[in-house]
C-alpha positions in Angstrom: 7.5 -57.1 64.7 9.3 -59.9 62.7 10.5 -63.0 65.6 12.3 -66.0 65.4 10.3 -69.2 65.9 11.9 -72.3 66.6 10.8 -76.1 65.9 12.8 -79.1 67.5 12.3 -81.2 65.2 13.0 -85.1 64.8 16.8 -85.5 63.4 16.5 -81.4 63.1 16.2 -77.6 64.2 14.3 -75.2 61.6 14.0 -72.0 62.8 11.8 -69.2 60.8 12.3 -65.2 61.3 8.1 -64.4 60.9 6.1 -61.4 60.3 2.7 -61.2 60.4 2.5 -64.8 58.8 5.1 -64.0 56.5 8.4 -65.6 56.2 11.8 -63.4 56.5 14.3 -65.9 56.9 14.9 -69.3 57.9 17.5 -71.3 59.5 18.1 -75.3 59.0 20.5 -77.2 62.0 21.4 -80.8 61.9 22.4 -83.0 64.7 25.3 -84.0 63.1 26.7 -80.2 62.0 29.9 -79.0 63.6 29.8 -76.2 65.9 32.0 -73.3 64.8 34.2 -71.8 67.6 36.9 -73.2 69.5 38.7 -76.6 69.0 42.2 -79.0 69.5 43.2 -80.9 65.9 46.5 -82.2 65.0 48.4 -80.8 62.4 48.6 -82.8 59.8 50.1 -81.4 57.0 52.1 -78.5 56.3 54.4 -77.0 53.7 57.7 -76.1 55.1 56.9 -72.0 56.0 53.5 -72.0 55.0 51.4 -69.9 57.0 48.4 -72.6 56.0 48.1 -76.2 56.9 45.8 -79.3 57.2 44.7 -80.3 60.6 42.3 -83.0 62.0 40.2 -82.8 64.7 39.7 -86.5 67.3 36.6 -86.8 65.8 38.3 -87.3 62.2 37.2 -83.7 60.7 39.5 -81.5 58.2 40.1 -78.4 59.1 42.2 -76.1 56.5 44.1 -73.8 58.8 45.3 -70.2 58.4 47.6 -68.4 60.3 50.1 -71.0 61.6 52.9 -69.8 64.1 56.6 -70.7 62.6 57.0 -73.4 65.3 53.9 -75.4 64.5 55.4 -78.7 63.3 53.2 -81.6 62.2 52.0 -83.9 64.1 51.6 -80.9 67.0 48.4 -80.6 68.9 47.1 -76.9 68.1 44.0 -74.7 69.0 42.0 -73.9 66.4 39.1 -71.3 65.8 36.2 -73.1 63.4 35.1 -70.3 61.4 32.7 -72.8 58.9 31.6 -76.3 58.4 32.5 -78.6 56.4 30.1 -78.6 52.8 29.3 -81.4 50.4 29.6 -80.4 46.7 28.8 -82.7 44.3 31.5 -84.7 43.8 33.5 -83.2 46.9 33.6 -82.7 50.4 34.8 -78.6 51.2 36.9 -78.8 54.1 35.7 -76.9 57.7 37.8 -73.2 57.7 39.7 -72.7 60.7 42.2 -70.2 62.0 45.0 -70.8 64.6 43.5 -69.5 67.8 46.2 -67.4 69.5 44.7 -66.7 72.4 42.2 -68.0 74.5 39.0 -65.6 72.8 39.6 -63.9 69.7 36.9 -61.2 69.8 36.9 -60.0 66.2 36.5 -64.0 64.9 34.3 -64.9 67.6 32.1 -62.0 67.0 32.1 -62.3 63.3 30.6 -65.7 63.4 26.7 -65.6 63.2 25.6 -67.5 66.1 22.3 -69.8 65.8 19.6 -67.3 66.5 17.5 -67.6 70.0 13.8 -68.1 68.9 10.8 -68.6 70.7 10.0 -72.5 70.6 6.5 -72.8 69.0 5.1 -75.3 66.6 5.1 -73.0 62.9 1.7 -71.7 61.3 0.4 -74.2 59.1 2.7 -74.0 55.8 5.3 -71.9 56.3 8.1 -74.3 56.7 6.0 -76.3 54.2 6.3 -73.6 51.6 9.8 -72.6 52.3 11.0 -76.2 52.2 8.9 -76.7 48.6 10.4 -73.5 46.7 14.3 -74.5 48.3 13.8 -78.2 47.1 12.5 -77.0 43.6 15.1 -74.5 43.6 12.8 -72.2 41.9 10.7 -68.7 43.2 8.2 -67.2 41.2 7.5 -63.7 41.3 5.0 -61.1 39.1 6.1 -61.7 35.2 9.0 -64.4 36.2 10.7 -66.6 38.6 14.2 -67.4 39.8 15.6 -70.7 39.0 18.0 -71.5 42.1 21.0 -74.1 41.1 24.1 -75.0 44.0 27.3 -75.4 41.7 30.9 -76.4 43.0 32.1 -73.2 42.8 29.3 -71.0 43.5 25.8 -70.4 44.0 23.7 -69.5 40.6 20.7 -67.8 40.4 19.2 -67.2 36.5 16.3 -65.0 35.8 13.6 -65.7 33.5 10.3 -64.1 32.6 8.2 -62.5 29.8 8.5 -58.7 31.1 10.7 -56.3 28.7 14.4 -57.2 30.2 14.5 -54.1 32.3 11.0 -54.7 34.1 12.0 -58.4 34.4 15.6 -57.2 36.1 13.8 -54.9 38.5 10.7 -56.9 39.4 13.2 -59.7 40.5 15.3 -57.6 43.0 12.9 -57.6 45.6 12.7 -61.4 45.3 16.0 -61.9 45.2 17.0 -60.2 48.2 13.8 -62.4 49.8 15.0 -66.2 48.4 19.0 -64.4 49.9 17.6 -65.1 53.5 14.3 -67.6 52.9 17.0 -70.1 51.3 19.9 -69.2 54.2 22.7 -68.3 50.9 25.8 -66.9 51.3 29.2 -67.4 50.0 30.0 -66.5 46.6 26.7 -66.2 44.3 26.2 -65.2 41.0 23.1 -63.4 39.5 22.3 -63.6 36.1 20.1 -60.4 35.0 18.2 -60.4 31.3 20.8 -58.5 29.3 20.7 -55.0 29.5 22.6 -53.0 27.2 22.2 -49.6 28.3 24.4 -48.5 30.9 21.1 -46.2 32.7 19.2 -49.7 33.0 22.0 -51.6 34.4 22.8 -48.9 36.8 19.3 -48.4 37.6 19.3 -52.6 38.9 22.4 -51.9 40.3 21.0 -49.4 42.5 17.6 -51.3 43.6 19.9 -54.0 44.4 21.9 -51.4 47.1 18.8 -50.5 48.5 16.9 -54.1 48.5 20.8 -56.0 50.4 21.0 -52.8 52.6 20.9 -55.0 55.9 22.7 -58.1 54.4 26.7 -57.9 55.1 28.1 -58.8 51.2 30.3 -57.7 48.4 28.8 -57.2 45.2 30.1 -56.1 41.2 28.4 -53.8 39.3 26.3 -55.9 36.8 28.1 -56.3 33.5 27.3 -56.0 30.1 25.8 -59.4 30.2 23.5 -59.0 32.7 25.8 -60.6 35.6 26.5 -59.5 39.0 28.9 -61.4 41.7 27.5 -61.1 45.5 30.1 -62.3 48.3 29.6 -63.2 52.0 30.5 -64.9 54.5 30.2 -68.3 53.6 29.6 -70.7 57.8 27.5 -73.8 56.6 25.7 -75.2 54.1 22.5 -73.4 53.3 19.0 -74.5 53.2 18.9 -74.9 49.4 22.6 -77.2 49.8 20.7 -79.6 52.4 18.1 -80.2 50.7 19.9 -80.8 46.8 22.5 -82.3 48.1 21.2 -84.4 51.2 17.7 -85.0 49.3 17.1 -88.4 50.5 18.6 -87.4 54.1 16.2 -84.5 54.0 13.0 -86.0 52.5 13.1 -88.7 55.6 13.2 -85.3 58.1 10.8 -83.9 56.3 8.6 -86.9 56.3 9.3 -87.6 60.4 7.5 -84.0 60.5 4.7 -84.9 58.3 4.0 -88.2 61.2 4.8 -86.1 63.8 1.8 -83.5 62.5 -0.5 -86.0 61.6 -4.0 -86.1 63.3 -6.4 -89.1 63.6 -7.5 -92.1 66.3 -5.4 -95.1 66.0 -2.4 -96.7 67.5 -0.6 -97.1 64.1 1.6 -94.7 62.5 2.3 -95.9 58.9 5.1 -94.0 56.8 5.2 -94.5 53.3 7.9 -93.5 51.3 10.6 -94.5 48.4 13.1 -96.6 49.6 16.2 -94.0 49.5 14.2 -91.8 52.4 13.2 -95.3 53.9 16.9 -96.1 54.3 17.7 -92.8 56.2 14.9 -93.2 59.1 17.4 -94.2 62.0 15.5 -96.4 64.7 16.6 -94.1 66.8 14.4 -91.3 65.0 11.9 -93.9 64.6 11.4 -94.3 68.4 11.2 -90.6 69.0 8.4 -90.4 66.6 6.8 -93.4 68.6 7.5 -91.5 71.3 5.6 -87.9 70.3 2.9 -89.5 68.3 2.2 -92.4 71.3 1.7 -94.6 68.0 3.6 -97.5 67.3 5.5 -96.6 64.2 5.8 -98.8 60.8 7.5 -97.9 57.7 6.2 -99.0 54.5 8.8 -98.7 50.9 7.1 -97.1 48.0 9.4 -97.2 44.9 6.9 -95.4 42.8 7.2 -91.8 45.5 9.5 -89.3 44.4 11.5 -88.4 47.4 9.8 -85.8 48.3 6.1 -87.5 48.3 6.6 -89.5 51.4 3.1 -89.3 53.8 2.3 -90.4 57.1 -1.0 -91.9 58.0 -3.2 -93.1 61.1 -4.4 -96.6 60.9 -7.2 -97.4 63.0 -6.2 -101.1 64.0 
């Protein structure tokens, strides 16, 4: 029976839905995310009659707002319902989603938002997160006879399919790792599939249907695929998704990754030396660094490495 597992990590929360040692989904939270649900901004700007405005929150966050009453003036105080996050782009910051809250609960929002799942808190089997982490930070799953090469665009998520299988083997035998990378790598939002071109309308109907079967229990929208080879999947889009953190944060996410790598490691010695390229160096807070002091019961040093990619960052026990 698949269950959630949860990790409090050191400047973040992973969780991982596992089954028998396999991984279903996973789940990415940082400290600094903004909880979705109910908040006070001021309106900020709004265009006279608009139902939509721009409101800020006292902690200096954006919130595009929907459903404004006719009396909400700028520079009113007004409840909002956060319905998602902000998310960086590159290039851009997308504004947090909010509607005007009306009443104290709105049960149809409130119940439509997908609440951080309860997990039982348990350090992970030896290279499940590792593995997960690897193919989101590659942006690439392989599969029998291809792999999908994960990219986060402005406007949308694109996943393109590539192989040595005839096209309509290569379209099918990706479907069932598809709908695997759709929860693995936490997507949502708009995303957009491109199949090996199939010109027969039998073959594209044939991927269209093992794609019904293989989303059955993920809530989306989805086109039929095109002539192309395309298809369109939409859902709710709350925060940024694993594969977002980690391409767009890399050097923010390397250093977490790394405070779990010191955290892990195993040897006799009161020294805990990190080593890692001077980006991921930057990130490690002192306060981060004295939790890690505080786990390992080491006394912590960081050492720069300009010569480590990001990602190759290691932790080590010296003996004196």
């Amino acid at each position: 029976m698949a269950e959630w597992w949860v990790e409090r990590g050191i400047g973040e929360t992973r969780w991982l839905l596992i089954e028998d040692d396999r991984v279903l989904a996973a789940w990415l939270h940082w400290p600094e995310d903004i909880a979705l649900g109910p908040a006070t901004a001021t309106l900020i700007r709004r265009i006279k009659g608009a139902s939509r405005g721009l409101a800020r929150t006292g902690d200096g966050v954006e919130i595009n707002v929907s459903g404004l009453p006719k009396d909400a003036s700028e520079g009113s105080t007004i409840p909002v319902l956060l319905t998602r996050t902000p998310i960086a782009e590159r290039g851009r910051l997308k504004r947090a989603q909010g509607v005007y809250q009306r009443a104290q609960t709105q049960q149809g929002d409130t119940k439509a938002r997908s609440p951080q799942p309860e997990g039982t808190q348990r350090r992970f089997p030896p290279g499940l997160w590792e593995d997960v982490w690897a193919d989101a930070w590659e942006g690439e799953v392989a599969f029998a006879g291809g792999s999908l090469i994960v990219s986060p665009a402005p406007a949308m998520t694109v996943i393109d399919i590539d192989g040595d299988l005839p096209p309509r083997d290569l379209a099918l035998a990706a479907v069932p790792a598809l709908a695997e990378t759709l929860h693995r790598f936490d997507l949502a939002g708009s995303i957009g599939i491109d199949f090996p071109t199939l010109s027969e309308k039998a073959q594209r109907r044939a991927v269209d249907e093992a794609l019904e079967q293989a989303l059955s229990g993920w809530p989306h929208e989805r086109t039929a695929m095109n002539g192309f080879g395309f298809v369109q999947l939409v859902a709710r889009l709350e925060r940024p998704s694993l594969l977002h953190r980690l391409h767009l944060n890399r050097a923010s996410a390397a250093a977490r990754m790394l405070l779990r790598r010191g955290e892990l490691t195993d040897g006799i010695g009161p020294r805990l030396l990190l080593r890692a390229h001077p980006a991921v160096a930057d990130r490690l807070s002192q306060e981060w660094l004295a939790e890690l002091a505080r786990r390992s019961g080491r006394k912590v040093e960081v050492e720069r490495d300009p010569a480590l990619a990001l990602e190759a960052g290691h932790a080590q026990i010296l003996a004196s």
